[in-house]
N, C-alpha and C positions, 0 to 999 in steps of 0.2 A: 504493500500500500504506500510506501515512503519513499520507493522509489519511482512510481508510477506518479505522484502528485509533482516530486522535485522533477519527472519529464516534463510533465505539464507545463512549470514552470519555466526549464530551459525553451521547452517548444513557442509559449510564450514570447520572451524573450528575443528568442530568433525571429518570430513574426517581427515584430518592433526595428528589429534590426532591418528589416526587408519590405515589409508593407513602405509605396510611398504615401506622406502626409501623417505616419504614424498610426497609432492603434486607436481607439474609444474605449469608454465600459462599454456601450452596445454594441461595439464590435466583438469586445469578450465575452458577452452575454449570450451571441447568437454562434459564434465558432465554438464555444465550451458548452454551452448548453447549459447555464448556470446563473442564478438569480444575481439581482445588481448586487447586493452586498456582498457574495462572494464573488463579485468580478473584479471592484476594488478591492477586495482581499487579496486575489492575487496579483492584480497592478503594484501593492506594497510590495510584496513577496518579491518581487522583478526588481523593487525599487530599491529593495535593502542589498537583494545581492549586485545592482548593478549599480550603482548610484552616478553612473553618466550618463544615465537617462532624462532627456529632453520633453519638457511638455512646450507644446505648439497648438496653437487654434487653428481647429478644423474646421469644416463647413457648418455655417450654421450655429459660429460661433461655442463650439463644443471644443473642449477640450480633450486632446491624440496626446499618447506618449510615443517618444521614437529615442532608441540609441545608436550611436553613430554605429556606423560601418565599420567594418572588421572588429567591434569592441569584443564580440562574443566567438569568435571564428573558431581557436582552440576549445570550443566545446560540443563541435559540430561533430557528428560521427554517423555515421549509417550503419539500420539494420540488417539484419535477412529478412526480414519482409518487406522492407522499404526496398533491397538489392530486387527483392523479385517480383515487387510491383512492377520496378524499370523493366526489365526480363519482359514479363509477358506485353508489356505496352508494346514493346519493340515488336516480340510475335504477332501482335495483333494487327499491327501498324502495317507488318508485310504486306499482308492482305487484303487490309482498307485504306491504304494509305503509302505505300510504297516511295513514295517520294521523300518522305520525312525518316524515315528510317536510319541513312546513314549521320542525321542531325542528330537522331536518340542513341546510338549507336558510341560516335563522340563526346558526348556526357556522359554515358556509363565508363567512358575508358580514363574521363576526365574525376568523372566521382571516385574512381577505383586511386587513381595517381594521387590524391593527396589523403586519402585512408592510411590508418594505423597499419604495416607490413604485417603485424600481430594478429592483428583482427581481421585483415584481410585473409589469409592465410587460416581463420577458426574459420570464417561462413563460405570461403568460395566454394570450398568444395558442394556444401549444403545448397549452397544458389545455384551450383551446377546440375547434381541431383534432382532440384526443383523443376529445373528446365526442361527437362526430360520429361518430368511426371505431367506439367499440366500443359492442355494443350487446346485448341479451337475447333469446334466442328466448321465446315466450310460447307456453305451454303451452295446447290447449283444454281449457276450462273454464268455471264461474261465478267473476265477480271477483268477491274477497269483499269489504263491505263492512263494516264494525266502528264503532260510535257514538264517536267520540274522546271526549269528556263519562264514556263509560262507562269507557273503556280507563283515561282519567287518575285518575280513581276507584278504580279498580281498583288501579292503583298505587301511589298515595297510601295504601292500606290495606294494602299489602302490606309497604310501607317501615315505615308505623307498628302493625302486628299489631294492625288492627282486627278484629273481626267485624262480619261484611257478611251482607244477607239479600239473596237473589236472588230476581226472581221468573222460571223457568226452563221452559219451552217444550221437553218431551220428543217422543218416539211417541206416548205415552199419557197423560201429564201435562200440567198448564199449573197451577203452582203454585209459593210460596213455598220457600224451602230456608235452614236458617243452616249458613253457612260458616265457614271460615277460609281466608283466602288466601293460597297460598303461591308463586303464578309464573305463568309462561305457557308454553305451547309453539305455535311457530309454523309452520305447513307449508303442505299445500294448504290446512288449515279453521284457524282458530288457537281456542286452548283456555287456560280459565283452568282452573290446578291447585288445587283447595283441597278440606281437609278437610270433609268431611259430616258434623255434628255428631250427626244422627240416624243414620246408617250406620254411624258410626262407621270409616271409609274414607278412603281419598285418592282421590278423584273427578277425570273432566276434564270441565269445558262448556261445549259451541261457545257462542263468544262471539255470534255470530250468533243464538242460540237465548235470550240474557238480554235479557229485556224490559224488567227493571227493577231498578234498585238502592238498597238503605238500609243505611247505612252507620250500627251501631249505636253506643253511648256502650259499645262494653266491648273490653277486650283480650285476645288468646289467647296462650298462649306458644307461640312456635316450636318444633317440634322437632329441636332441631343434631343429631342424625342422618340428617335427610331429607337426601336431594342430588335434583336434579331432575333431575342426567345419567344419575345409577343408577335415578331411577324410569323414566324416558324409555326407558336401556335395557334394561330388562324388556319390552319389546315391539317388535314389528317396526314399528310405526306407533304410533297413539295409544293405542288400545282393551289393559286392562290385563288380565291374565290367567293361569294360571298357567304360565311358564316350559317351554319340552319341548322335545328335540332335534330339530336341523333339516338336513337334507340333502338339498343342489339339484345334481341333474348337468346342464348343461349341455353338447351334443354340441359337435362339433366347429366345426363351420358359425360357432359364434355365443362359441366361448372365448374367442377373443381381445379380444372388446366386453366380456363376462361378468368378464372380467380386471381391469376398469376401474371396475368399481363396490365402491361399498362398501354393502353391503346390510345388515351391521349390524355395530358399533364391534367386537363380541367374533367374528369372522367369521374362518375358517380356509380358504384355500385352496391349493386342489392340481390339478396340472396332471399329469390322464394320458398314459398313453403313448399313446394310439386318439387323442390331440388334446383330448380330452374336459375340462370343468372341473369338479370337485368344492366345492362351496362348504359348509361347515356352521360352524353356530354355533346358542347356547339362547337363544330369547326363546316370547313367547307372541303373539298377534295374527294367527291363522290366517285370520280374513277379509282382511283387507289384504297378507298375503303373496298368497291366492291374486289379487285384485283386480292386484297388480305382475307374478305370472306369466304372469298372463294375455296382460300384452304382450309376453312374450316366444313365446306360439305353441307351437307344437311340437316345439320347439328345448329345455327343460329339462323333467324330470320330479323328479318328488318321489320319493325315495329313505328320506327320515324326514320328519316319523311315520309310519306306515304305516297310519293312520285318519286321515290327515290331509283326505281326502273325508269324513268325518263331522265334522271340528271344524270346519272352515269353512262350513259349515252355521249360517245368522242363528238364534241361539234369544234370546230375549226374558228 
């Protein structure tokens, strides 16, 4: 127990060191999971053993603690299960993301290089064994491939709010487009999110689909309203749309599996008395819900919308 609270503490600490603009209580409150008066309890705790700790006003006129940089550095250590978090990212990464791999790849060889020789030497073998043990099922499908040249581009323009012109590969188009770029969304296709200047929209497009990229001499300004998780969950999948009520009953046979998923962040479920599950929640993306149901067979029916046969119908 005493040493599990002095992690806490150090783990603390390190945020402080690392967070820009410093820490809050309510930032302690909601990472720790712990009432305000023991969040200033441990901000003392942080206070006594580091006492180079800086308070700065935060937004909102709230008071952040932060300690300088490198203060806490010799306390830093990694464990075997932090070694083989990294591990399995990297595996997973193979497969969903291949482009970033040798970036995760270079941090693991970078975390290992300033590790204790001692310590290194007790868990590698144990994080090797791990690697072996767990592993990912792979879904059929096309592996997606993605231009890393374009991906880093794409980034680079995102960080600095350039406008970028695409040349973009539709159904029925293969032409130019001016953007702005505001992110990604990654899943089975991955999508770059950015404003259509001529649409005047927030568009997504499969990265597979840009052939080409010019990155122009001019800046756009961000909009600090967007979030990418509220545009994300406007839709069941990628494809954006207008919002409508959703309702999946799930029979008995198959509640208990149906119990297990999360089919969208804003999702309501209820467990009848026949066995049955009730699932509902609002988004839009009526072809990719029905594409999901599909593999569920004859085991759910749709309940809302009640035209839900006419919206997932492809109209162009």
């Amino acid at each position: 127990m005493f040493y599990q609270k002095t992690q806490k503490i150090l783990d603390l600490a390190l945020w402080m060191q690392t967070k820009e603009g410093g820490v809050s209580i309510a930032d302690i409150m909601k990472k720790c999971n712990v009432s305000k008066r023991t969040a200033i309890r441990m901000k003392d705790m942080v206070k006594a053993q580091f006492p180079q700790i800086m308070e700065i006003s935060g937004a909102r006129n709230t008071k952040n603690w932060s300690i300088p940089r490198g203060t806490i550095n010799n306390y830093i250590s990694f464990s075997l299960n932090e070694i083989n978090a990294l591990q399995n990212a990297i595996k997973l990464m193979k497969n969903k993301l291949p482009e970033d791999v040798e970036s995760l790849e270079n941090v693991m060889h970078k975390i290992k290089a300033t590790m204790n020789s001692d310590m290194l030497n007790r868990i590698e073998p144990d994080a090797e064994a791990l690697l072996e043990a767990e592993g990912y099922a792979l879904r059929p499908g096309p592996k997606i491939k993605v231009n890393k040249e374009y991906i880093e581009t794409l980034r680079n323009a995102v960080i600095a709010c350039k406008v970028i012109k695409i040349k973009y590969k539709s159904k029925t188009k293969n032409e130019w487009r001016t953007v702005h770029p505001y992110g990604f969304l990654y899943g089975n296709k991955h999508y770059l999110i950015a404003w259509h200047t001529k649409r005047n929209v927030m568009c997504h497009f499969d990265l597979n689909n840009i052939q080409n990229i010019e990155v122009l001499n001019e800046y756009f300004v961000r909009d600090t309203e967007f979030s990418l998780d509220k545009f994300s969950s406007q839709s069941f999948g990628v494809y954006q749309e207008e919002p409508f009520d959703v309702e999946w009953l799930f029979d008995k046979e198959v509640a208990s599996e149906a119990e297990k998923y999360i089919f969208h962040p804003s999702q309501v479920t209820q467990l009848n008395e026949d066995g049955s599950l009730t699932v509902t929640f609002r988004a839009g993306g009526a072809r990719e819900m029905d594409w999901h149901l599909y593999t569920w067979g004859n085991h759910v029916k749709v309940i809302k919308p009640e035209d839900f046969d006419e919206r997932k119908i492809w109209k162009d």
